[in-house]
py3Dmol code that shows the C-alpha trace and the ligand (Angstrom):
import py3Dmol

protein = """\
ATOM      1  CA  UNK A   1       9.883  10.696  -2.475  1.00  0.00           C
ATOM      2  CA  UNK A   2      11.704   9.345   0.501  1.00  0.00           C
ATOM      3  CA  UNK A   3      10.223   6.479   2.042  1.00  0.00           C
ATOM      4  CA  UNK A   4       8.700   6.361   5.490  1.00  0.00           C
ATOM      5  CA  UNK A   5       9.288   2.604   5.545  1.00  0.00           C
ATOM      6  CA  UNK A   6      12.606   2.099   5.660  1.00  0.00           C
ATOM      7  CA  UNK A   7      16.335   2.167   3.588  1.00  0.00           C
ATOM      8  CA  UNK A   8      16.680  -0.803   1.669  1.00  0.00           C
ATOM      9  CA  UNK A   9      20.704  -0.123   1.669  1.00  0.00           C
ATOM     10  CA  UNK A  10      20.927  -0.465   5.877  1.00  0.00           C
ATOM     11  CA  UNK A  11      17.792  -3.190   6.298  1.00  0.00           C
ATOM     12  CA  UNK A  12      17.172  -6.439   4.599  1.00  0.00           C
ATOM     13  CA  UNK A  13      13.686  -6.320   2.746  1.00  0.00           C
ATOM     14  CA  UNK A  14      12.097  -8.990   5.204  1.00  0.00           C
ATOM     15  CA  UNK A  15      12.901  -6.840   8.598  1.00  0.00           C
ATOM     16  CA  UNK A  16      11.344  -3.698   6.409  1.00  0.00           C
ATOM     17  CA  UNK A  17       8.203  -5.926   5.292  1.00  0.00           C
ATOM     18  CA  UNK A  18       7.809  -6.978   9.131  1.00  0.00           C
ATOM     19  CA  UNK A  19       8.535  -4.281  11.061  1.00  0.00           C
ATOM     20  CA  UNK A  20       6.830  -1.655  13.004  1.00  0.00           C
ATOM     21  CA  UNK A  21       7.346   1.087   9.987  1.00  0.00           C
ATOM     22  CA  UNK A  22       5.111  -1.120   7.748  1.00  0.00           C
ATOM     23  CA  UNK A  23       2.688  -2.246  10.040  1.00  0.00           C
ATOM     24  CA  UNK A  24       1.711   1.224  10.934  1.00  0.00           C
ATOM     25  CA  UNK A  25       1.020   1.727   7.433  1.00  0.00           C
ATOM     26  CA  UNK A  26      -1.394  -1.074   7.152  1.00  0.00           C
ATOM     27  CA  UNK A  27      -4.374   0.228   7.648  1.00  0.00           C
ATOM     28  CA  UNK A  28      -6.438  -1.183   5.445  1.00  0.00           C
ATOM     29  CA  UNK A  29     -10.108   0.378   6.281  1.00  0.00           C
ATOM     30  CA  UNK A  30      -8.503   3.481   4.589  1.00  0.00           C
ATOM     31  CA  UNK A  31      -7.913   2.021   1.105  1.00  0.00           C
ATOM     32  CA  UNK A  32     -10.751   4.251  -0.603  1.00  0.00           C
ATOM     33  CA  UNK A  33     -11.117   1.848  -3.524  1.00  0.00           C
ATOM     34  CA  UNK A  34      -9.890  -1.809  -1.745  1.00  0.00           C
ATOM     35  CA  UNK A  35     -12.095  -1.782   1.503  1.00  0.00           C
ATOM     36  CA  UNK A  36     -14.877  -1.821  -0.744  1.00  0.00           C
ATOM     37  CA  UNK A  37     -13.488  -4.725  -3.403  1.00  0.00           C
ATOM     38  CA  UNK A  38     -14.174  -8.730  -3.119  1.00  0.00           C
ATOM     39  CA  UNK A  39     -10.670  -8.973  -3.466  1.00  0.00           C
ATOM     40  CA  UNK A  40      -9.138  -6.872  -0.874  1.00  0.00           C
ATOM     41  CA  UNK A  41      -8.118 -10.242   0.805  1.00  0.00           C
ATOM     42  CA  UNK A  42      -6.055 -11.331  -1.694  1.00  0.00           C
ATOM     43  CA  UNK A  43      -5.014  -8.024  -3.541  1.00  0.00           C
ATOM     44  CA  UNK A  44      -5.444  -4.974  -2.398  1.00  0.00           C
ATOM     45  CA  UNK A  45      -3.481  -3.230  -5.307  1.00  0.00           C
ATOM     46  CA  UNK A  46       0.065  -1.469  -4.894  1.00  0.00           C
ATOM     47  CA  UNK A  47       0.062   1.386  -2.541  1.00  0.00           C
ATOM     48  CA  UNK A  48       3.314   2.402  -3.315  1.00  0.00           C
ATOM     49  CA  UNK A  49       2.526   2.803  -7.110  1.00  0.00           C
ATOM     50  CA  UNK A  50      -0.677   4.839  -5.309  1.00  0.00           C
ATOM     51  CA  UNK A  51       1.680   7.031  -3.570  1.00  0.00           C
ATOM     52  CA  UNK A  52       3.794   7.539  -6.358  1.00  0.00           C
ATOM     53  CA  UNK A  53       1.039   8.808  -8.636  1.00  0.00           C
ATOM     54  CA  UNK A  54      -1.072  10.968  -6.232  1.00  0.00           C
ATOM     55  CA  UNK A  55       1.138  11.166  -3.150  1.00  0.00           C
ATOM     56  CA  UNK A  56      -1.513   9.055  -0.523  1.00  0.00           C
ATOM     57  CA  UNK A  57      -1.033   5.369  -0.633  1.00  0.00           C
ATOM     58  CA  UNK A  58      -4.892   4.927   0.566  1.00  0.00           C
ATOM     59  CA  UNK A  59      -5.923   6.037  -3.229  1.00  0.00           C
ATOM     60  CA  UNK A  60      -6.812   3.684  -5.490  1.00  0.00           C
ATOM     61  CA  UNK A  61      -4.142   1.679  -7.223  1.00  0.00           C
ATOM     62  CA  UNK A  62      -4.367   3.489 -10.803  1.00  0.00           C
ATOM     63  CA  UNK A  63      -2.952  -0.148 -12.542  1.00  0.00           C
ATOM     64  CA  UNK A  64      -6.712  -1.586 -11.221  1.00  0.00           C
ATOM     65  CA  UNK A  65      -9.141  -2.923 -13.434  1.00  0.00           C
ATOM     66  CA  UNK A  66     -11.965  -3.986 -10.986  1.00  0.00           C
ATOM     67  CA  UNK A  67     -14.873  -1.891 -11.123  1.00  0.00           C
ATOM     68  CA  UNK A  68     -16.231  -1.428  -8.006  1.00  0.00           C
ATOM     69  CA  UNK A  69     -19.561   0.096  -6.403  1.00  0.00           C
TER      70      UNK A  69
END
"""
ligand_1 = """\
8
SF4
S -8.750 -5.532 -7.634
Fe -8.366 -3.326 -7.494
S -9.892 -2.559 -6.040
Fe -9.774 -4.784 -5.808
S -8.333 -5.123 -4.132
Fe -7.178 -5.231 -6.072
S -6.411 -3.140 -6.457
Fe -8.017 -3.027 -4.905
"""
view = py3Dmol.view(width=600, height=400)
view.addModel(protein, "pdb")
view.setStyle({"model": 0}, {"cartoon": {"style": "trace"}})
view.addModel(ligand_1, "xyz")
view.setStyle({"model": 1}, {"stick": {}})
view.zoomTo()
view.show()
């Protein structure tokens, strides 16, 4: 899957964390399993590894253990 963040080979890994490309992926009221987690201000899984394993980064991270309501 090619990422709609950024190339790692023509940006440095801080401009890619900072820019625009990430922030518009940052929406966190769409995490289906983190907006409703006490930890989703510290944690809030790893969307990539969500991506990777069901294609939409808002599903839940499938390496969580919290069970949540
Ligand atoms: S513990 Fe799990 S549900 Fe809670 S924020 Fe982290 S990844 Fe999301």
């Amino acid at each position: 899957m090619e990422s709609r963040i950024g190339n790692v080979r023509e940006k440095s890994m801080f401009d890619l964390f900072t820019g625009q490309n990430m922030e518009a992926h940052r929406e966190f009221s769409k995490f289906e399993k983190c907006n409703r987690c006490k930890l989703r201000g510290w944690c809030r899984g790893c969307p990539a590894v969500a991506a990777g394993y069901t294609g939409n980064r808002y599903t839940p991270d499938p390496q969580c253990w919290m069970e949540v309501d």
